[in-house]
N, C-alpha and C positions, 0 to 999 in steps of 0.2 A: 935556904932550907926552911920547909913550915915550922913551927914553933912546935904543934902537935896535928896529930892524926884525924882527929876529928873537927868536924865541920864546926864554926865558930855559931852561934843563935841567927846572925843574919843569912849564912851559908843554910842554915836547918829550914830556914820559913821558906825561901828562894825553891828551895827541894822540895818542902811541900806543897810549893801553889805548881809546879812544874806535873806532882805526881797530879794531884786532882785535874788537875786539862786533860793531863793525858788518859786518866783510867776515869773519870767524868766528863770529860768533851769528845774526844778525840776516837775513843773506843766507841761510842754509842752512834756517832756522826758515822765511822766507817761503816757497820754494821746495817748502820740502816739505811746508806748508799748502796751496801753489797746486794739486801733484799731488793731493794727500786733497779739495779742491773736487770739481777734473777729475771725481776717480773717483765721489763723490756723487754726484754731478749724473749723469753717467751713468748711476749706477745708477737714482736717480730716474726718469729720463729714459726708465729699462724697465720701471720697476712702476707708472707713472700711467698709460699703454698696456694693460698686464696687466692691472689693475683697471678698467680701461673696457671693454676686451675682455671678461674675466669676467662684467662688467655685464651686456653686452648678451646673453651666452650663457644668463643665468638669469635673464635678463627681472627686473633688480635695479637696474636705471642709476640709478634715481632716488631709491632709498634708498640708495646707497654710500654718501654722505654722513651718513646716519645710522649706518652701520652704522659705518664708519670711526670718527666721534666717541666714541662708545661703547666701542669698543677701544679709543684711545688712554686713555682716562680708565682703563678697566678697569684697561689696562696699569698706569697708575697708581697706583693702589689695591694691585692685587697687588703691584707691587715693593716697595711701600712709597713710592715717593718722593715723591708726595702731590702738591699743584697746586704748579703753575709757574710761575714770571714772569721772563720772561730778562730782560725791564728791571732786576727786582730782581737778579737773580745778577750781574749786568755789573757794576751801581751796587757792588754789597758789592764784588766784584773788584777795583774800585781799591783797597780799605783791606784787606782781609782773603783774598789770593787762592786760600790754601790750603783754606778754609773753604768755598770758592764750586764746587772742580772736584772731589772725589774721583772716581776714575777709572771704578769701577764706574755710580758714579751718573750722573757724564756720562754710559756710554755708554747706559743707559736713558730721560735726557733725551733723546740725538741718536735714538734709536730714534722715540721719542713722536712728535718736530718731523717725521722723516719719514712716518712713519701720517698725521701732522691734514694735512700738503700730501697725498700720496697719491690719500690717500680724497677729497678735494677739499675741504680746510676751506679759507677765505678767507682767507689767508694768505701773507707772501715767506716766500723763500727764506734771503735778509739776516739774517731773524733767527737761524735756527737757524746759519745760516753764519756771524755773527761772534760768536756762544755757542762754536758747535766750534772755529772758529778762537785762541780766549780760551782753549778747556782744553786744544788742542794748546801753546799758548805756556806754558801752565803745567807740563805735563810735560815739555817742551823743558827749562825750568828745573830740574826736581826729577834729570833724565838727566841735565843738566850739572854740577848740585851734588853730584852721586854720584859723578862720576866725576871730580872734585877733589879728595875725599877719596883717591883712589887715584892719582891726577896732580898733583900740589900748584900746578903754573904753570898748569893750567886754571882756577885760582881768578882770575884775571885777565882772564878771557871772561864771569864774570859778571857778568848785569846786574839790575839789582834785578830781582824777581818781578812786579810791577804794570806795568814798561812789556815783560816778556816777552810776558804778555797782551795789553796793547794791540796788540803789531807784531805777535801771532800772529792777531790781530782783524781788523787793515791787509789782512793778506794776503788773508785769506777777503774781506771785503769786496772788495775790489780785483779778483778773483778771479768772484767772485759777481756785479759789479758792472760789469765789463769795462773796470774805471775805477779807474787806481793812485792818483792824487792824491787823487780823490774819497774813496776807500777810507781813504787814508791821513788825511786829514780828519776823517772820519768817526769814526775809530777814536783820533784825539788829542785830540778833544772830550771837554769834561763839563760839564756844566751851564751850557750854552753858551761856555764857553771854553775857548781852545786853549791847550796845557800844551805849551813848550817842548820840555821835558828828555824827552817823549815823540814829537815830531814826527819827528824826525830820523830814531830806530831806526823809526817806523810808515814814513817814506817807503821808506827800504830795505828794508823787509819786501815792503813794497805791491809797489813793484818786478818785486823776485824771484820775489812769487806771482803777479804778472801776467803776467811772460812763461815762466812754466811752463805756467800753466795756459791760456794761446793757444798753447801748442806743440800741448797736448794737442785742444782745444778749438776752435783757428783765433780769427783776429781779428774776426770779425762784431761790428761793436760792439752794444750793447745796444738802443739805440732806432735804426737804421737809418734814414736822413730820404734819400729822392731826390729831393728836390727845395732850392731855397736860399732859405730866406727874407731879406726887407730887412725894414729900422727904417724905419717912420716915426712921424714928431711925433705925431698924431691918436690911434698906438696905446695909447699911455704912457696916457692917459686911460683906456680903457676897460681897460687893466691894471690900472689902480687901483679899478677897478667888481670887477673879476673876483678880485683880492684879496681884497676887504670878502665877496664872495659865497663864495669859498670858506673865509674864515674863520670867517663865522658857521655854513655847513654844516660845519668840521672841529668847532667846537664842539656842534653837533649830534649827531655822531659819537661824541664822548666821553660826552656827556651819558647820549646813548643805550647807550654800553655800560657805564658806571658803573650804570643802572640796570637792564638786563638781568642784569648781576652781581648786583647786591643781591638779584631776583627768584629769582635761580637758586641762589644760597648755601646756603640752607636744604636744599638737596635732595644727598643723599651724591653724593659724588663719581665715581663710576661711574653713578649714574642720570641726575645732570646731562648727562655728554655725551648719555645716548641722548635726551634733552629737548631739548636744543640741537640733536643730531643731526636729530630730526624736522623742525624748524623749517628748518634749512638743504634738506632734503629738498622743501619745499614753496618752497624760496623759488628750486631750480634749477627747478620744471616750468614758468615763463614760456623759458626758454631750452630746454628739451626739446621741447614744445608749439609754441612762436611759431618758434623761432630753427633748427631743425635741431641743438638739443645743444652750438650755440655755447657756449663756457664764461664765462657771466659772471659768476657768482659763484662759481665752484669756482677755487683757486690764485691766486696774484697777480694776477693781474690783466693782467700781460703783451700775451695774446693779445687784449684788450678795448683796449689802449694802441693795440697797433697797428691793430685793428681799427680805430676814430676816428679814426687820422692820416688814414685814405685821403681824409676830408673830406664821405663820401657820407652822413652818419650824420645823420637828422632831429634837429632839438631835443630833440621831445617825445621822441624813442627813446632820445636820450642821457639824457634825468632819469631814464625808466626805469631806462636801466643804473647812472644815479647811485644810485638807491635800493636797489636790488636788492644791492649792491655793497655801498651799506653798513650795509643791514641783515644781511647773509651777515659781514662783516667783522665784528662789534661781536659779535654771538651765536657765532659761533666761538671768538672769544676771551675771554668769559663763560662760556660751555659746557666751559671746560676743556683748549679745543684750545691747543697753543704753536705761534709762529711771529712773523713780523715783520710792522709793519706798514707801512710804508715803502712798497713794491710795493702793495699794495691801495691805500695813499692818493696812490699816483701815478696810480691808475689811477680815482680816485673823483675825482680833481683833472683829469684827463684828461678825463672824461663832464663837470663844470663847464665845462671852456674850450670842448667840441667842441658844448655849446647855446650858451655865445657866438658862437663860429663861423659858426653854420646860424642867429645873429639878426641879426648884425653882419651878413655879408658881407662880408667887408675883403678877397676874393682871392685868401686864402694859406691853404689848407685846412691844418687843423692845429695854425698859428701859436698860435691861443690854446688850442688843447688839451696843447699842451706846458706852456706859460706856466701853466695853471691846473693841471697835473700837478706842478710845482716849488711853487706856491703852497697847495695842500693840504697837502702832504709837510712844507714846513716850519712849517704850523699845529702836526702831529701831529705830531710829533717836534721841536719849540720848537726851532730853528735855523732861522736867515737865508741864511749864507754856503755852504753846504755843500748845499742843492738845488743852489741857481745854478751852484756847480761842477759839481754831478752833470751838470745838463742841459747844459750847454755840453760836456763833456766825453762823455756817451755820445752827441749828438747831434752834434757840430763843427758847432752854430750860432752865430755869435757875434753875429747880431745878435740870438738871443731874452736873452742877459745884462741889460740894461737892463730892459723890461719884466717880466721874471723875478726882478728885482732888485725892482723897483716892489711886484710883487703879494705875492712872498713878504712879504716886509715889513709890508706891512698884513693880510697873514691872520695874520702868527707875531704882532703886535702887539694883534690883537681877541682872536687864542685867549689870550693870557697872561691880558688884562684879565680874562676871561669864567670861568676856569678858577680 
């Protein structure tokens, strides 16, 4: 038992260097990640328009996508900075952060990730947002460690350099995500577990970049649901059908771009994207041809999510878009292009639940296109806990948590086995 209630002088100073990082570093790093989102995304938001536009003026729509991969890799090549893998630069980040951002070369990575979404590679957002968000955290750090040298009591707002990165991670996710816990979840993980000493500065980052960047941006959550779905018993079952299906297609997935890669390796780095670029070019003319230009395999995947909620979407039309999805996904990111993949396998998990859906019939259009949207996601990105947040969280459903729980579960459980 404590002796007394109150915190001892060394407990009192420990809590005040804790509160200053956080309502002094922490708060001001999110915030000003959340606005650097806003203004991305915007700009985005002007040149996948312009590039469609251009398209269609030079009778090119269908080769962007070629034409796009090929650049970004060029780009590549000329800058020097050579192939990419945000997985890997994040993973080094926790141990070596200084090693992982140089500033020049971030900004030549953030260029890349914008061209491969652009031009239409199969690709989120996520990723290149919680990469940018990691090298703003780290020059957050290198500006605050400068200017301690010159301020001696600013040395008391630093916070190690590996959790700057993560809360600068939180915010972008959060941000990107329209989801602060999620984000901040997201961004405290590693190798499936959640790091204390990192959670705290990631929630208040997440925070503060979330309500910047709904200032700029508005509160639209992310997955938009107008309708309210209920739990029932009967469905749990066919959650756990729809887990096993989307687990062994997320290992499909992998399989398939482990060996796309290996295919493509041998071919320089500049010519790979325009290889990869063609295939992506042939694999949008079912949606140019069939669909009116619907985007199913160019960008995240997004407009294909919600497309499937409406509930109107055949079986057989949803596998199409399962495939198409993720063969444009796997050869994007073979090919050279950078991005995340979180958004395409929400959206590859999405086409999964919305042919249970149209086989079932349970009443609730959509119900299992979410469900099996969290259950892909967390095949591919080996996390349990942190869909289910996501989906409850961009969705305010609470009753798909349970079956969301079910199926992640057993898809994250077959890809571990399988992988």
């Amino acid at each position: 038992m404590p002796k007394t209630l109150l915190p001892s002088p060394n407990q009192r100073l420990r809590m005040l260097a804790h509160t200053r990082r956080l309502g002094g570093i922490m708060l001001p790093l999110g915030a000003a990640i959340g606005l650097a989102v806003a203004l991305a995304l915007r700009g985005l938001g002007s040149f996948e328009p312009w590039v469609g536009r251009v398209g269609g003026e030079t009778h090119l729509t269908l080769v962007v996508p070629a034409i796009g991969l090929f650049l970004v890799t060029l780009w590549l090549s000329i800058t020097g900075i050579g192939e990419v893998s945000l997985f890997k630069d994040l993973d080094l980040a926790h141990r070596s952060p200084y090693e992982v951002f140089p500033f020049r070369k971030s900004i030549g990575k953030v260029l890349a990730c914008a061209m491969t979404i652009g031009f239409g590679g199969s690709v989120g957002v996520e990723g290149p947002g919680k990469w940018f968000g990691s090298a703003l955290g780290l020059q957050f750090h290198r500006l605050i460690r400068a200017f301690s040298r010159r301020v001696p009591i600013a040395r008391r707002l630093i916070a190690p350099a590996s959790i700057m990165v993560r809360a600068g991670a939180a915010s972008a996710l959060a941000s990107v995500f329209r989801a602060p816990l999620s984000g901040a979840l997201m961004a405290a993980e590693m190798d499936g577990r959640l790091h204390s000493e990192a959670l705290v500065p990631c929630l208040f980052s997440a925070a503060a970049g979330f309500m910047v960047f709904s200032g700029w941006m508005g509160m639209q959550p992310l997955l938009p649901i107008s309708r309210t779905y209920t739990a029932h018993y009967s469905e749990l079952y066919w959650a756990l059908l729809l887990g096993l299906t989307c687990g062994l297609l997320a290992s499909l997935y992998l399989w398939l771009k482990a060996r796309l890669r290996a295919l493509l390796d041998p071919i320089p780095l500049h010519w790979r994207g325009l290889v990869a670029g063609i295939g992506l070019a042939l694999l949008a003319m079912p949606s140019h041809f069939l669909w009116g230009g619907f985007p199913v395999t160019q960008g995240g995947g997004l407009e294909l999510v919600a497309h499937l909620l409406r509930g109107d979407t055949l079986s057989q039309q949803a596998i199409l878009f399962l495939a198409l999805k993720l063969l444009a996904t796997a050869l994007t990111l073979a090919g050279g292009g950078i991005g995340g993949i979180w958004l395409p396998s929400l959206a590859m998990g999405a086409a999964v639940g919305a042919a249970f859906d149209g086989w079932l019939g349970l009443g609730q259009p959509g119900y299992m296109t979410l469900v099996g949207g969290a259950a892909f996601v967390g095949a591919t990105n080996e996390s349990i806990l942190v869909p289910v947040v996501f989906l409850a969280e961009t969705t305010a459903q609470a009753s798909l948590v349970v079956p969301a729980l079910i199926a992640t579960s057993v898809a994250y459980l077959i890809t571990r086995e399988r992988t």
